[in-house]
VOTI-696210 format. One record per residue (C-alpha): x, y, z; residue number from 1; residue in three letters. Coordinates in nm, 2 decimals, always signed. Each point is the difference from the previous one (the first is absolute). Example, Ala and Ser with C-alpha at 12.3 -4.5 7.8 and 13.67 -1.06 7.14 Angstrom:
<recs>
((+1.23 -0.45 +0.78) 1 "ALA") ((+0.14 +0.34 -0.07) 2 "SER") 
</recs>
This chain:
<recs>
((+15.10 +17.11 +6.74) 1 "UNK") ((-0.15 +0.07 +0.34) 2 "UNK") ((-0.34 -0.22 -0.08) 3 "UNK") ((+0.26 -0.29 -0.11) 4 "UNK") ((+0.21 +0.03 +0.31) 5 "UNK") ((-0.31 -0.02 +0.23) 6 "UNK") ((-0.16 -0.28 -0.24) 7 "UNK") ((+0.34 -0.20 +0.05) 8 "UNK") ((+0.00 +0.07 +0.37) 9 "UNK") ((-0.38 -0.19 +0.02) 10 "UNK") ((+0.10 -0.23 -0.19) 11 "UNK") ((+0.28 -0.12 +0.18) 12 "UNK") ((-0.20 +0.03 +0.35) 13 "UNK") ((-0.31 -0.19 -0.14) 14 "UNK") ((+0.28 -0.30 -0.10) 15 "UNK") ((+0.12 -0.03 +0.37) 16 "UNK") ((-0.36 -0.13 +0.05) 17 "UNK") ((-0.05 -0.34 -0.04) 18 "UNK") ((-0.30 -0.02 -0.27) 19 "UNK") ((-0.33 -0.02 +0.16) 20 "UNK") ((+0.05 +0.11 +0.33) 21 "UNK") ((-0.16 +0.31 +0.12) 22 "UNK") ((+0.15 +0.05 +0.35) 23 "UNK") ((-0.23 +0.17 +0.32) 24 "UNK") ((-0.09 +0.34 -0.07) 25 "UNK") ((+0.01 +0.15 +0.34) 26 "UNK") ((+0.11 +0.37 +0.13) 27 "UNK") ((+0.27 -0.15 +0.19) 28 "UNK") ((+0.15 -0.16 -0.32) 29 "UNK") ((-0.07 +0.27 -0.15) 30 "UNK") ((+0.22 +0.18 +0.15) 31 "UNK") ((+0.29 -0.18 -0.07) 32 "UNK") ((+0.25 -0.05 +0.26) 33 "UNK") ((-0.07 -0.14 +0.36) 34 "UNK") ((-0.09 +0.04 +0.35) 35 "UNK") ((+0.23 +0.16 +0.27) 36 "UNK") ((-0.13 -0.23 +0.32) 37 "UNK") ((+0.11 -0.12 +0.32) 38 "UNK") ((+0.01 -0.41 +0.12) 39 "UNK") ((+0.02 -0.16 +0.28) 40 "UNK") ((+0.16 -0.28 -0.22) 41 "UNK") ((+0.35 +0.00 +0.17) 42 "UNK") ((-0.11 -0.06 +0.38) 43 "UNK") ((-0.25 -0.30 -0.09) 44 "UNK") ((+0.29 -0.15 -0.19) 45 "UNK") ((+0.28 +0.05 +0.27) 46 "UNK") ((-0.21 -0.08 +0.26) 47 "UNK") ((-0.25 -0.30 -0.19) 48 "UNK") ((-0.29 +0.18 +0.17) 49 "UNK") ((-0.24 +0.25 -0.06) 50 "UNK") ((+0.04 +0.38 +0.09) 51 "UNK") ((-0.11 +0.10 +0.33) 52 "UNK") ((-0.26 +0.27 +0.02) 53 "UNK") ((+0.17 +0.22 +0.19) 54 "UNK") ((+0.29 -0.02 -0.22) 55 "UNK") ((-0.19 +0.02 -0.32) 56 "UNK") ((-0.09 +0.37 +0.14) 57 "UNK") ((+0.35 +0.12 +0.04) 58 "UNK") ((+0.05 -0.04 -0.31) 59 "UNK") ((-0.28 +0.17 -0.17) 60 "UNK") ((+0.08 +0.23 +0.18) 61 "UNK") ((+0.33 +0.07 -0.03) 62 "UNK") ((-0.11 -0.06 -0.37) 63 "UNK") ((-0.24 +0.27 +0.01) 64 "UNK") ((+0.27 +0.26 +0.12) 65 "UNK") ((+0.33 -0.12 -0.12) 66 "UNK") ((-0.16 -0.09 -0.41) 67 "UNK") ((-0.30 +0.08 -0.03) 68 "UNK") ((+0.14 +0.32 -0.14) 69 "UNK") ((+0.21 -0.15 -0.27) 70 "UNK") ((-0.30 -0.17 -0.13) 71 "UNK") ((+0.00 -0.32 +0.16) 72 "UNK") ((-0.37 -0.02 +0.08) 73 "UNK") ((-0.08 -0.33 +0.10) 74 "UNK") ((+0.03 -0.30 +0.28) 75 "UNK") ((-0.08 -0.35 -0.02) 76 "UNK") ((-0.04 -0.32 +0.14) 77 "UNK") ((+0.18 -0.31 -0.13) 78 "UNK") ((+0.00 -0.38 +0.12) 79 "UNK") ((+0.07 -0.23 +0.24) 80 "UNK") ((-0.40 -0.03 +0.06) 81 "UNK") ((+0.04 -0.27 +0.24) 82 "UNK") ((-0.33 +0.15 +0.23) 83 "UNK") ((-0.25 +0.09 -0.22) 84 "UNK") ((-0.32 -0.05 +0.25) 85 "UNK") ((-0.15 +0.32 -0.03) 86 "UNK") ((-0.27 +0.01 -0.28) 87 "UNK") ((-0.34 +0.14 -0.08) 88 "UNK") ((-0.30 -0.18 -0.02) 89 "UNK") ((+0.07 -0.05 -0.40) 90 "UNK") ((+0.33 -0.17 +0.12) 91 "UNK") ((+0.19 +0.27 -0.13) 92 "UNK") ((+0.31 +0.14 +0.20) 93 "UNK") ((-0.07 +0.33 +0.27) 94 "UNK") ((+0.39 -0.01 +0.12) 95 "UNK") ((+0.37 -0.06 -0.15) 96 "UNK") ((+0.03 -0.25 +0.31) 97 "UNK") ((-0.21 -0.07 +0.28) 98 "UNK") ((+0.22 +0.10 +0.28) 99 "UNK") ((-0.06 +0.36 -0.13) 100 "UNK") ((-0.21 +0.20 +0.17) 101 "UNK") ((-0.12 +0.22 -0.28) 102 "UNK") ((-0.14 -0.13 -0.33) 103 "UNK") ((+0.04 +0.12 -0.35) 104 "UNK") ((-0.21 +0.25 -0.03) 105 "UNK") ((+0.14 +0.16 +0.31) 106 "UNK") ((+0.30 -0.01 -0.19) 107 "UNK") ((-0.09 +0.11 -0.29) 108 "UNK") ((-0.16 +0.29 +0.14) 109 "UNK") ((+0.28 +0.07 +0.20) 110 "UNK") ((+0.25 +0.05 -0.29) 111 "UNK") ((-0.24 +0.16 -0.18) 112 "UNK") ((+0.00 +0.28 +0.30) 113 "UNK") ((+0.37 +0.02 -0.03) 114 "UNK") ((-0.01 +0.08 -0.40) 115 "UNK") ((+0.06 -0.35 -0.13) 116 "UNK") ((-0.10 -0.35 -0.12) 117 "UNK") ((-0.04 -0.35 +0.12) 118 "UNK") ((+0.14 -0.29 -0.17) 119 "UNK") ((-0.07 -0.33 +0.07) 120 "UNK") ((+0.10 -0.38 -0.04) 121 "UNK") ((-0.31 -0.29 -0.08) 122 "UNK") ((-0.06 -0.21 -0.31) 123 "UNK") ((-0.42 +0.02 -0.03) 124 "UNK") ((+0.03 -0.37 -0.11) 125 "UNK") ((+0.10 -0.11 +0.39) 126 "UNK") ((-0.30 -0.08 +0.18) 127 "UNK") ((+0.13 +0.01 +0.39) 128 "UNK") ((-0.06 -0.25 +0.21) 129 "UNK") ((-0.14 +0.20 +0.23) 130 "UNK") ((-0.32 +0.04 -0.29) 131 "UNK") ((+0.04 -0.37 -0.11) 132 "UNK") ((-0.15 -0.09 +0.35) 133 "UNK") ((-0.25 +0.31 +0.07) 134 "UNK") ((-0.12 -0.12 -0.37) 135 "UNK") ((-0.25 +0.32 -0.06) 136 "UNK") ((-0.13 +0.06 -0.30) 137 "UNK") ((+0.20 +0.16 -0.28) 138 "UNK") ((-0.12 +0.38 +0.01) 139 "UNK") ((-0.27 +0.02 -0.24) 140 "UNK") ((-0.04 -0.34 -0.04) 141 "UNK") ((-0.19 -0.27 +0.18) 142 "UNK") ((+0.31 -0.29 -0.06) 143 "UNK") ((+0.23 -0.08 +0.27) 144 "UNK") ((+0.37 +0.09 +0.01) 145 "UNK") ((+0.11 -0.32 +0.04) 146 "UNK") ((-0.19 -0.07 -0.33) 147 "UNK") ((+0.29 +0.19 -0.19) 148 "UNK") ((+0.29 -0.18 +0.16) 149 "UNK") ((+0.25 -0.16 -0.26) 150 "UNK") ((+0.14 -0.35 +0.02) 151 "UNK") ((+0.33 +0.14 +0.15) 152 "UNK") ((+0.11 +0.26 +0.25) 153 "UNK") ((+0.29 +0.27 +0.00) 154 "UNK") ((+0.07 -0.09 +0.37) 155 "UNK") ((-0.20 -0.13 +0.27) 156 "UNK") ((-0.18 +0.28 +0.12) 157 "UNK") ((-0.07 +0.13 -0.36) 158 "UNK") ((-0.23 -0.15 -0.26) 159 "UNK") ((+0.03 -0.01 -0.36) 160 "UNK") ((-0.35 +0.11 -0.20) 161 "UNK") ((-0.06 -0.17 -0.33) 162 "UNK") ((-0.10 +0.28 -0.24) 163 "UNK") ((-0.20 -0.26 -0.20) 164 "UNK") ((-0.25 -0.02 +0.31) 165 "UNK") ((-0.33 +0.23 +0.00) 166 "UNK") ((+0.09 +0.27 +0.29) 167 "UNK") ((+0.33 +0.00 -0.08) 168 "UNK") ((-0.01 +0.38 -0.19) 169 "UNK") ((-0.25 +0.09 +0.28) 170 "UNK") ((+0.30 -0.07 +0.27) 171 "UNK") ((+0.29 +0.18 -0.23) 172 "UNK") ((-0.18 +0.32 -0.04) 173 "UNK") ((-0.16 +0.05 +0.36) 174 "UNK") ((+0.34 -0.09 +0.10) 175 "UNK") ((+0.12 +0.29 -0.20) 176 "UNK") ((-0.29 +0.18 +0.08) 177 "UNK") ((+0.02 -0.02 +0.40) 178 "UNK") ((+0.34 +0.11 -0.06) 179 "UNK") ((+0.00 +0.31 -0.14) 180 "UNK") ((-0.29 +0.07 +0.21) 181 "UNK") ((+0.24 -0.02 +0.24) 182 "UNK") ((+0.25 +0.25 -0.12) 183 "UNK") ((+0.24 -0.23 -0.17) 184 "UNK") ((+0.16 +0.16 -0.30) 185 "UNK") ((+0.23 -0.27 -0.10) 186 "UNK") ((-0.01 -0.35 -0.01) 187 "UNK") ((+0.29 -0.23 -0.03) 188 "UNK") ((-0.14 -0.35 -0.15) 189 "UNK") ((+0.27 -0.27 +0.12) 190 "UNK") ((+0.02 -0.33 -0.13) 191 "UNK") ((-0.17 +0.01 -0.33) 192 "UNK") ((+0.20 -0.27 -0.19) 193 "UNK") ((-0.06 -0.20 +0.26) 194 "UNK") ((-0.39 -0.02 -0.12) 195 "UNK") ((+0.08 -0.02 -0.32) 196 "UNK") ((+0.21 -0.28 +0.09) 197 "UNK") ((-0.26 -0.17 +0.20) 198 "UNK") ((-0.33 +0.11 -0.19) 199 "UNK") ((+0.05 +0.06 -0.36) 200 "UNK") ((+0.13 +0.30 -0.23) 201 "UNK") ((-0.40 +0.04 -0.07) 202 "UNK") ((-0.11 +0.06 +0.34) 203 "UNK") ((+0.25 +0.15 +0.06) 204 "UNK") ((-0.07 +0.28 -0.29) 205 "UNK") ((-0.35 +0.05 +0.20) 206 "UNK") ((+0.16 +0.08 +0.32) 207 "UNK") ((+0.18 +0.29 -0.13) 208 "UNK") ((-0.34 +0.12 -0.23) 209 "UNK") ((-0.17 +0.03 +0.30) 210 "UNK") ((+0.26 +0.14 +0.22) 211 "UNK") ((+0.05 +0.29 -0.30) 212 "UNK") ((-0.37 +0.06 -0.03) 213 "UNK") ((-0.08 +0.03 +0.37) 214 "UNK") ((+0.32 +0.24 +0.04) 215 "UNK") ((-0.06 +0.24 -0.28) 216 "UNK") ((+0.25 +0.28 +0.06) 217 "UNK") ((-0.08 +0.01 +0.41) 218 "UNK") ((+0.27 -0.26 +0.08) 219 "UNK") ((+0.32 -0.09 -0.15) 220 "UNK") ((+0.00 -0.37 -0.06) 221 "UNK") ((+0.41 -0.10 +0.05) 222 "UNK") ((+0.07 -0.36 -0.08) 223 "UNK") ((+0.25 -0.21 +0.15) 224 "UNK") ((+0.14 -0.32 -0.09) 225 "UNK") ((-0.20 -0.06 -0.36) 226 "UNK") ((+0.15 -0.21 -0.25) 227 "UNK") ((-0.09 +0.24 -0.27) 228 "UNK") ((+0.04 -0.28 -0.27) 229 "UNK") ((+0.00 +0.15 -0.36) 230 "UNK") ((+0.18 +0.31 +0.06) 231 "UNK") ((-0.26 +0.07 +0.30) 232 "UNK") ((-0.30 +0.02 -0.26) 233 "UNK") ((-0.25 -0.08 +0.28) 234 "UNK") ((+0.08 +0.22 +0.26) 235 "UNK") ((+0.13 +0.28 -0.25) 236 "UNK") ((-0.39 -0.01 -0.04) 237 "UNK") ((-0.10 +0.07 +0.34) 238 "UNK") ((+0.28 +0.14 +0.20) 239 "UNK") ((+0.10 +0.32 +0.16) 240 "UNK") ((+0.36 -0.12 +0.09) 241 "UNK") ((+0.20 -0.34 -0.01) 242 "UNK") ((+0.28 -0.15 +0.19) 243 "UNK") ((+0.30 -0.04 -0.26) 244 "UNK") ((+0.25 -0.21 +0.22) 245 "UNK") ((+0.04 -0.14 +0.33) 246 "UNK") ((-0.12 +0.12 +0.35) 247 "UNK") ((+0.30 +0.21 +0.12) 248 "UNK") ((+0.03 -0.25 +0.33) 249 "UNK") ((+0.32 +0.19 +0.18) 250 "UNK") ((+0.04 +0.27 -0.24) 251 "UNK") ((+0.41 +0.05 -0.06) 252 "UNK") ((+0.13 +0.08 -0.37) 253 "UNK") ((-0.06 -0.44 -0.04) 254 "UNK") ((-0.33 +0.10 -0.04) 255 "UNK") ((+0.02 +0.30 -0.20) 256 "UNK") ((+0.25 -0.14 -0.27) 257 "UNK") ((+0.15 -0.36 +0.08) 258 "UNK") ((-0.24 -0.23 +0.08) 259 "UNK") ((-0.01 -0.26 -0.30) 260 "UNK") ((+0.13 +0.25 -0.17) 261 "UNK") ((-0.05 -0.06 -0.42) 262 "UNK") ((-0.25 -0.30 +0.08) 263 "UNK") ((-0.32 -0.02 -0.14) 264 "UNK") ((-0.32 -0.27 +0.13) 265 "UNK") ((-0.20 -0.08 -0.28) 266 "UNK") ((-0.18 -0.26 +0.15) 267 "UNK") ((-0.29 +0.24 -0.02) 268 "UNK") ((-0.03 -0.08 +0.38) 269 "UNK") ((+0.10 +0.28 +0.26) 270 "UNK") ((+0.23 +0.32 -0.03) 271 "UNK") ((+0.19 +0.02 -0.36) 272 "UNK") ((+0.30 +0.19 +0.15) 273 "UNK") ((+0.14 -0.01 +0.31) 274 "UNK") ((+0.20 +0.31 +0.06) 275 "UNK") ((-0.15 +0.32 -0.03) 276 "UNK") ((+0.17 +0.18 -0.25) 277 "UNK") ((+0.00 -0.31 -0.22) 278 "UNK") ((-0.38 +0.06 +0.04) 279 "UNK") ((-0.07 +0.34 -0.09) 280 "UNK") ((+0.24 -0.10 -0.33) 281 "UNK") ((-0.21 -0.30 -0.08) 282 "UNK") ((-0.31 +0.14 +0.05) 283 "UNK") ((+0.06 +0.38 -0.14) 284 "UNK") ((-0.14 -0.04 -0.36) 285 "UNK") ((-0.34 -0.19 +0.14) 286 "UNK") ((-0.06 +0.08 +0.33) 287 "UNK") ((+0.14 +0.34 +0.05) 288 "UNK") ((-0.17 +0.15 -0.28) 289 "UNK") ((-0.13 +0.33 +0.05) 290 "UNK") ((-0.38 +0.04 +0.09) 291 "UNK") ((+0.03 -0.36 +0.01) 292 "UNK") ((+0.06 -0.16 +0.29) 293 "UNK") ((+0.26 +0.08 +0.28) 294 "UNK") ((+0.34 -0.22 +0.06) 295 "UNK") ((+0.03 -0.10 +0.40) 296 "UNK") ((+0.37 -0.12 +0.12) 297 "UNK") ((-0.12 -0.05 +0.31) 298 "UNK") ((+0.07 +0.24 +0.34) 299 "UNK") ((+0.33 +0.22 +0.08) 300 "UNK") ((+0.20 -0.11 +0.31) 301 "UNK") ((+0.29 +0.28 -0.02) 302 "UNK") ((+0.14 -0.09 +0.33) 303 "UNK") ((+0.11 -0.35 -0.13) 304 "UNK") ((+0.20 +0.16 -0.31) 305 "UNK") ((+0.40 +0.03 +0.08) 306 "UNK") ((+0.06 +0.35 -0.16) 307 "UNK") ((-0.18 +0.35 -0.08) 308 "UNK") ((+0.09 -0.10 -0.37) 309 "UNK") ((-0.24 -0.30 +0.03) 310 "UNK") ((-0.27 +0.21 +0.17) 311 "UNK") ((+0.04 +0.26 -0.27) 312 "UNK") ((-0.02 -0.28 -0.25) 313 "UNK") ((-0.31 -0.17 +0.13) 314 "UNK") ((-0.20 +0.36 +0.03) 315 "UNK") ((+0.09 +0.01 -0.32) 316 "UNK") ((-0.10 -0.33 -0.22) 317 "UNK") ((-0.32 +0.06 +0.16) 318 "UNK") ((-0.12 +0.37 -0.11) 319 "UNK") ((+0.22 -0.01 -0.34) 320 "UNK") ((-0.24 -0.37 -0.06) 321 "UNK") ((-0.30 +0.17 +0.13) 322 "UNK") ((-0.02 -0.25 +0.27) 323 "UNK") ((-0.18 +0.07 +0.34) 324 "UNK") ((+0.24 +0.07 +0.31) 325 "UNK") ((-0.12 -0.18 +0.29) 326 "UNK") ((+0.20 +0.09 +0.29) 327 "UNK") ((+0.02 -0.30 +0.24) 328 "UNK") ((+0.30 +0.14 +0.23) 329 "UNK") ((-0.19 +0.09 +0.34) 330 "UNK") ((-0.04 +0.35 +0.26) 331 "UNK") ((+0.31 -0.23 +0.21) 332 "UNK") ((+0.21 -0.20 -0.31) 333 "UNK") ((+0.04 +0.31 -0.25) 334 "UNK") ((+0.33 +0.14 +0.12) 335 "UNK") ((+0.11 +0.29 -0.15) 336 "UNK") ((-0.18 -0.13 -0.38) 337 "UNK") ((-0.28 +0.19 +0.02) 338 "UNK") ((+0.17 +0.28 -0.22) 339 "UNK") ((+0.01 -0.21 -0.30) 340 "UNK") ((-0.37 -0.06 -0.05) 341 "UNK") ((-0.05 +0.38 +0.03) 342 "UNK") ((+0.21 +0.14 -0.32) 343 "UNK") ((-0.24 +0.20 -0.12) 344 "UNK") ((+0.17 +0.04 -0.34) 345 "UNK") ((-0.03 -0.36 -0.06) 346 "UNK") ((-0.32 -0.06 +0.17) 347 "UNK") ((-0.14 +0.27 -0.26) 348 "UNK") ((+0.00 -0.34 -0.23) 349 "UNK") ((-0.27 -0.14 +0.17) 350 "UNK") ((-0.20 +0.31 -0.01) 351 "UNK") ((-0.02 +0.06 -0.33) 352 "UNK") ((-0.04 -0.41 -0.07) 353 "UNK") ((+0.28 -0.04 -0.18) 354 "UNK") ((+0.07 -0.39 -0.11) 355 "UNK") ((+0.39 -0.05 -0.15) 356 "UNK") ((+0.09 -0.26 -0.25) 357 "UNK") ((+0.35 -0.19 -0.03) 358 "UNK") ((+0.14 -0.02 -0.31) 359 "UNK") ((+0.03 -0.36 +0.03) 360 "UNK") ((-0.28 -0.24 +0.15) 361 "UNK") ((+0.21 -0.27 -0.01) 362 "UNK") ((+0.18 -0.07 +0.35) 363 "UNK") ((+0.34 -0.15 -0.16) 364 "UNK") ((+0.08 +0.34 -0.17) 365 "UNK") ((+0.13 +0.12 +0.29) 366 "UNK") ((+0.12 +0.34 -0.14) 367 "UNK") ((-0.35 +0.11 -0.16) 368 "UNK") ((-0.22 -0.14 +0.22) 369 "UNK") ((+0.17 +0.20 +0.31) 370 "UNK") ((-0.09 +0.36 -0.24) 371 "UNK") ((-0.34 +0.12 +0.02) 372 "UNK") ((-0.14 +0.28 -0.16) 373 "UNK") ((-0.34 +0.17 -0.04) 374 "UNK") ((-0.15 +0.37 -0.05) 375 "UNK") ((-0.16 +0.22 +0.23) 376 "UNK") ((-0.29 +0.22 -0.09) 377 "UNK") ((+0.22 +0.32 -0.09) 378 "UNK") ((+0.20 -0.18 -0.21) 379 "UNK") ((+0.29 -0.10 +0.22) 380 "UNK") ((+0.14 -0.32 -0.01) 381 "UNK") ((+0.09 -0.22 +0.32) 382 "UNK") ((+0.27 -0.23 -0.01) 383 "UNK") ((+0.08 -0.24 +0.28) 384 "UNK") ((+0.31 -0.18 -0.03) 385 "UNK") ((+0.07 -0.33 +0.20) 386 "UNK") ((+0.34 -0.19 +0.13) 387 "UNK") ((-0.11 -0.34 +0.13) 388 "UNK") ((+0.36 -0.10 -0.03) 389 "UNK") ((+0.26 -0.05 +0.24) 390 "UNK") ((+0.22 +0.20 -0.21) 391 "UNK") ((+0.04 +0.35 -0.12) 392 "UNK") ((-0.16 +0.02 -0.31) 393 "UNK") ((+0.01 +0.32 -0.25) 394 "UNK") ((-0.44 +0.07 -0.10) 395 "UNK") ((-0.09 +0.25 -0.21) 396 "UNK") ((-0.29 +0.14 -0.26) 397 "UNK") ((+0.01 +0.13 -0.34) 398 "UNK") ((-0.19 +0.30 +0.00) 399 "UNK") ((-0.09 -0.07 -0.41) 400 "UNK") ((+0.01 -0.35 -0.07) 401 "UNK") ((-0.19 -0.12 +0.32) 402 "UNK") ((-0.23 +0.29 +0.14) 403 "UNK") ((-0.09 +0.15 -0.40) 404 "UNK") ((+0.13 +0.37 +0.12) 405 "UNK") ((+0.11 +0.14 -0.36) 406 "UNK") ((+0.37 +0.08 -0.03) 407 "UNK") ((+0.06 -0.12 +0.35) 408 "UNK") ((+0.01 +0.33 +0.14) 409 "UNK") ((-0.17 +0.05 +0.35) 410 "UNK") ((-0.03 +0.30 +0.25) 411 "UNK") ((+0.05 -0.19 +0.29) 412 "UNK") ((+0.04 -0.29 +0.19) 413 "UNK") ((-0.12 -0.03 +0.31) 414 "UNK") ((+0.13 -0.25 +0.28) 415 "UNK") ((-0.31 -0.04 +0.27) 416 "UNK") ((+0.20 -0.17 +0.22) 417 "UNK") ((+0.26 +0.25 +0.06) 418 "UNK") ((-0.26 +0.27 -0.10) 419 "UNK") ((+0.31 +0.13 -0.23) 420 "UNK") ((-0.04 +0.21 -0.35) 421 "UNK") ((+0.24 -0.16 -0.19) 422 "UNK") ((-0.06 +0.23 -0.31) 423 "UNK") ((-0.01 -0.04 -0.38) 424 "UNK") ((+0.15 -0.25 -0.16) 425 "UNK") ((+0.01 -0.15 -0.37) 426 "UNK") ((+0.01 -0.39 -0.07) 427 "UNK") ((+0.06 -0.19 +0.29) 428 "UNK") ((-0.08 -0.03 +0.37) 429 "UNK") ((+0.25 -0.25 +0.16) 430 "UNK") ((+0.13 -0.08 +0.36) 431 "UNK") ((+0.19 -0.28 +0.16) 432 "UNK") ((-0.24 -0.19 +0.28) 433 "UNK") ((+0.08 -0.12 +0.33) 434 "UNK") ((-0.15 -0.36 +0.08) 435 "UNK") ((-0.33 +0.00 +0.10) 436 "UNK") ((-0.02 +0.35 -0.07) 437 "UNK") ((-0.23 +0.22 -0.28) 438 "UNK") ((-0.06 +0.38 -0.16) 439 "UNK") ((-0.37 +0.09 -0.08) 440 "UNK") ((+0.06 +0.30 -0.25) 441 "UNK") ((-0.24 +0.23 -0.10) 442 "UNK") ((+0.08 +0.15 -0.35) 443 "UNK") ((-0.14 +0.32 -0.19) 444 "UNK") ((+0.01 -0.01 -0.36) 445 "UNK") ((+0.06 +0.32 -0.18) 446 "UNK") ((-0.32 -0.03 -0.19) 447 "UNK") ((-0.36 -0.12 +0.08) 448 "UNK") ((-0.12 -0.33 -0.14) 449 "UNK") ((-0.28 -0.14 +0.11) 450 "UNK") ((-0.07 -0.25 +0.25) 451 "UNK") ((+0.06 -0.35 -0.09) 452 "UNK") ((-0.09 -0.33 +0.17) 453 "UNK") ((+0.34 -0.22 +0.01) 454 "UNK") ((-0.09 -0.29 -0.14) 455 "UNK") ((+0.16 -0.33 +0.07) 456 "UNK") ((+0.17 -0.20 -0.30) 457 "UNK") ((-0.31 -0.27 -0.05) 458 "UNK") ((-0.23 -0.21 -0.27) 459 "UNK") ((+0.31 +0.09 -0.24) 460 "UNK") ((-0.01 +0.34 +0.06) 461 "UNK") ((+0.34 +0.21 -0.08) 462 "UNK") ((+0.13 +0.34 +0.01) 463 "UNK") ((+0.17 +0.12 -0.32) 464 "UNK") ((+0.32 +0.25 +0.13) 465 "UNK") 
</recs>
């Protein structure tokens, strides 16, 4: 019985897979659940600028002392690269922006001293324009840069390279090359259906080869803004993480929950969901797969959400998902929401790499999408459950039919929020929810069983009860 329990529990993960797809084996998708980071993503967006230098080192180091012991191990750059003169003589970026008066590796170094990572923001298929006019060589080469510029550009001062051009693979790995050289961890790849808009879904598919060979498991590729066409079977491929919905702009629960709420783009052309919760629903049973690749809602803005229950809820989709949590509240914007990205019951999720399921992937089931579920190593079970109503709502979990403990007897359940025993019970778990509002359970069966992967409902997959 126990060989044909763990036989059905492959089977059911190898169906979530769409057939023929091997995804990126690397050790941080291996380990299942994301990155806890820092971004200066809110300030470039409030203020349509880049970080200052000065300011970027506030908050690293109020990073360093504030998170860094909750785990949250990382800072990085993101856009608004509007000064990009500072290159090598390969043409290849020495600072975030040119105004700064340190370059990367300063910064890398510099985080590295303080116990953490650097993360940083650059598609290797922009050629500055900086390097368009110096015009070196390609390192390694003896062809011109300018001999690898597409027929369009991303913006003025950034070139397209057309993969089909020889030099092109020499530019995309030293670009990925003089990064991590540089200390960078982490790279966030923006734009990418734009290419494949532009260039071709074949070139395209050579891009992201190269990146993924040059990286290896010394930098976590992150992708932004792909189309991922066909259930995401190219950059399932070659990906560490992807973006599931929209950039969180503002922040505010509109982002969270409402924003086109139920709507789905299948044009095959730019983000497939909107909001981010719709996202992580969407994309559960082929993105978020365990060991697979890692499901990215975009950063955390707490200080824009109306309520603790909202905060409490957006902590939460992330770690019961196995999302990263990228903090982009600042040192001087945070208020008093700090606390909430340092429960340490809740953050003990991301530690052990735990990825949730819900036990619906389809966004207009509104009652079994908003239940997730998924077991830790020992056994337990997590359950996160999710009002995105505007209305109390009553949630709740069968402890037989819909977790598999037999008889539906359990030792204890566990709320991590309120960091409350609520004892044994038999059956049911049910409570009435607040708008906006959640409970994250963690439950103790009163037998062992052993560790299953929850497998979305995919392929024609079912679950006999």
């Amino acid at each position: 019985m126990k060989h044909r329990f763990k036989f059905l529990t492959l089977l059911l993960v190898l169906l979530t897979i769409p057939a023929g797809i091997f995804a990126r084996e690397s050790k941080f998708t291996k380990r299942g659940s994301g990155p806890l980071f820092w971004n200066m993503y809110q300030y470039n967006f409030r203020y349509g600028t880049s970080m200052p230098e000065d300011v970027w080192k506030k908050n690293i180091d109020w990073l360093a002392e504030e998170f860094l012991p909750y785990g949250y191990d990382m800072a990085a750059t993101d856009g608004w690269l509007f000064n990009l003169n500072s290159i090598d003589q390969y043409g290849y970026l020495t600072k975030y922006d040119s105004s700064w008066t340190y370059g990367l590796k300063y910064w890398g170094d510099y985080l590295k001293s303080k116990g953490m990572r650097f993360g940083f923001y650059f598609n290797p298929l922009w050629i500055p324009k900086a390097a368009y006019v110096q015009n070196n060589n390609i390192k390694g080469t003896s062809i011109p840069i300018t001999d690898v510029v597409g027929t369009t550009k991303f913006e003025d001062h950034l070139y397209w390279i057309d993969t089909d051009k020889p030099g092109a693979e020499q530019w995309v790995k030293g670009c990925i090359r003089t990064m991590i050289d540089q200390g960078i961890e982490l790279l966030k790849i923006d734009f990418l259906g734009y290419y494949e808009r532009d260039y071709g879904t074949n070139r395209y598919i050579k891009a992201l080869k190269w990146m993924a060979e040059e990286a290896g498991d010394e930098m976590l590729l992150s992708y932004s803004v792909p189309n991922c066409r066909n259930d995401a079977r190219n950059e399932i491929i070659y990906a560490d993480m992807i973006r599931i919905s929209s950039d969180c702009d503002g922040g505010g629960w509109w982002f969270i929950s409402d924003k086109e709420r139920g709507q789905i783009n299948e044009s095959g052309q730019g983000d497939k969901y909107r909001s981010a919760f719709d996202g992580l629903i969407g994309w559960a049973d082929i993105i978020g797969v365990k060991g697979q690749t890692i499901m990215d809602p975009d950063f955390v803005q707490l200080n824009t959400l109306a309520s603790d229950a909202e905060r409490e809820f957006h902590i939460s989709m992330l770690l019961v998902s196995g999302s990263p949590i990228g903090i982009t509240d600042q040192y001087n914007t945070i208020g008093d929401c700090a606390k909430f990205y340092k429960n340490t019951e809740i953050l003990e999720l991301n530690k052990l790499g735990f990825v949730g399921k819900p036990l619906s992937t389809s966004i207009w089931d509104k009652q079994n999408s908003s239940r997730w579920i998924g077991q830790l190593p020992d056994g337990d079970w997590i359950v996160g459950l999710f009002n995105r109503e505007s209305t109390v709502l009553e949630y709740g979990i069968d402890f037989e039919k819909e977790l598999g403990i037999k008889g539906g007897k359990v030792k204890n359940v566990r709320d991590l929020w309120l960091h409350q025993d609520l004892g044994a019970m038999s059956g049911r778990y049910s409570v009435r929810l607040e708008p906006h509002s959640c409970k994250v359970l963690r439950i103790k069966p009163n037998s062992k069983r052993y560790k299953a992967a929850v497998a979305s409902l995919k392929n024609g997959a079912v679950i006999n009860r």
